[in-house]
C-alpha positions in Angstrom: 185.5 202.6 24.6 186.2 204.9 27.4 183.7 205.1 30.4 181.8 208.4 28.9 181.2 207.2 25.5 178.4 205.0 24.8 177.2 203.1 21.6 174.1 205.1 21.8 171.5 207.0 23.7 168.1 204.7 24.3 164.8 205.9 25.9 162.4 203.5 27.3 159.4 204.0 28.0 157.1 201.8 30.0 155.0 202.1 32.9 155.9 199.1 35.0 158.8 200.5 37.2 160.9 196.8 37.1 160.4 196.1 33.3 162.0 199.5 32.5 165.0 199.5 34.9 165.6 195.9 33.9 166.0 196.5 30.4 167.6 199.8 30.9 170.1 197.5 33.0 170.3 195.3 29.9 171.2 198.1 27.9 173.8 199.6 29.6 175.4 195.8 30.1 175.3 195.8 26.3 177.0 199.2 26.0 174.2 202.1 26.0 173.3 205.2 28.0 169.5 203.8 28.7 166.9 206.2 30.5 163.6 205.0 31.7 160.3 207.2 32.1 156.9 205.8 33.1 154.7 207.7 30.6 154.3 209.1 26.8 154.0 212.6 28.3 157.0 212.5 30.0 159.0 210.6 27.3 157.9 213.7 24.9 158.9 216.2 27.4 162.3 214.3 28.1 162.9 213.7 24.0 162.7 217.3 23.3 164.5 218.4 26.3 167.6 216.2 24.9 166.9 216.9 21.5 167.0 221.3 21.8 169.9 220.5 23.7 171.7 218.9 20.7 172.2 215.6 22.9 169.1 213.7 21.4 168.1 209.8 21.7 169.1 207.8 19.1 166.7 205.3 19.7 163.2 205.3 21.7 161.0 202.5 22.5 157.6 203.2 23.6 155.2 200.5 25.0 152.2 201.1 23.4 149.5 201.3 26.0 149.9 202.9 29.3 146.8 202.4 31.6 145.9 205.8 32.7 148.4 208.1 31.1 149.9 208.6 27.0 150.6 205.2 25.4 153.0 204.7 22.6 150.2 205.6 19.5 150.0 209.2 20.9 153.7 209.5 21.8 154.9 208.9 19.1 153.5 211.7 16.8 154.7 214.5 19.7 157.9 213.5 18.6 157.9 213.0 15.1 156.3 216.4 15.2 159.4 217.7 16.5 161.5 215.5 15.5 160.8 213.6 12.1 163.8 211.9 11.6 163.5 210.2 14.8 163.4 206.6 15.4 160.7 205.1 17.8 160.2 200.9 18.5 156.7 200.0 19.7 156.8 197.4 22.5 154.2 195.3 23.4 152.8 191.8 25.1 149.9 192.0 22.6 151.8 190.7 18.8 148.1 190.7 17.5 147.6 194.3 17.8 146.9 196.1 14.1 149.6 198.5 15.5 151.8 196.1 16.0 152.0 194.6 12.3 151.4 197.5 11.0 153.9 199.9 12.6 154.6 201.6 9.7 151.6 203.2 9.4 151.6 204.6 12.8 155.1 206.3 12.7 157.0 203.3 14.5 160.2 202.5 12.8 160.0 198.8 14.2 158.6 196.5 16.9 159.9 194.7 19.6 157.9 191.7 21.3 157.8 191.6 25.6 158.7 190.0 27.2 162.2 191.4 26.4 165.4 189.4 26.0 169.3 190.2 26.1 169.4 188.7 22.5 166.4 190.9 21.1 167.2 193.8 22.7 170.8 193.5 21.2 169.7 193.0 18.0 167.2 195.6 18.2 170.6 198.0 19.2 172.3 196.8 16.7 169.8 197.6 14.1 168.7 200.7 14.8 171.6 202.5 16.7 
C-alpha cells in the first residue's frame, strides 16, 4: 500500500476533542484516512462536501448525543437523506439506550461501545469498510 492509498475513508464524530483525535490516531495506525469533527452539523456539512465531490466516507461513526449541538439521532437522517446508501455506526457510553439496541430502526448500520479499543475499532473497519 503506497503512502496515498488508504483502506478506507472514516468520519468521526464526537465532541470530546481527545476521544476523537485518539481514535482517529487509531485509525490511521490501522491503515485509514480518519477525520474528526466535533458536531452532527458539521459532520453533515463535511459528508456532503466529500460526497458531491465523488470522494465520499466510506464509513461514519456518530456519537449519539452531543451536549449543546446535533447528536448522532439527527445526523444521521441529514445524511441518509442525501445519501441512502451510506453507512453510519452509533457510538456511545450508554449500551442501555433503546437507540443503541435498536440501531436499526434509527438508520444506524451498527454500534460501537466507548470506550473505544484498537481491537473493536479494527473489527468495526473490517466489517464495514
Amino acid at each position: 500500500m503506497s503512502e496515498n492509498e488508504s483502506k478506507g475513508k472514516v468520519l468521526v464524530m464526537d465532541d470530546e476533542d481527545m476521544v476523537g483525535e485518539i481514535v482517529c490516531q487509531m485509525m490511521m495506525h490501522l491503515g485509514y484516512d480518519a477525520t474528526h469533527v466535533k458536531d452532527g452539523k458539521v459532520a453533515v456539512d463535511e459528508y456532503v462536501r466529500r460526497f458531491q465531490n465523488g470522494n465520499p466516507f466510506d464509513l461514519v461513526i456518530m456519537d449519539l448525543t452531543i451536549p449543546g449541538g446535533m447528536g448522532g439521532k439527527e445526523a444521521v437522517m441529514e445524511i441518509l437523506a442525501v445519501d441512502p446508501s451510506a453507512k453510519v455506526l452509533v457510538s456511545s457510553g450508554y449500551s442501555t439506550d433503546p437507540i443503541m439496541t435498536n440501531f436499526g430502526e434509527y438508520g444506524f448500520v451498527g454500534v460501537i461501545n466507548k470506550p473505544f479499543d484498537l481491537a473493536s475499532i479494527q473489527q468495526t473497519l473490517e466489517s464495514f469498510c
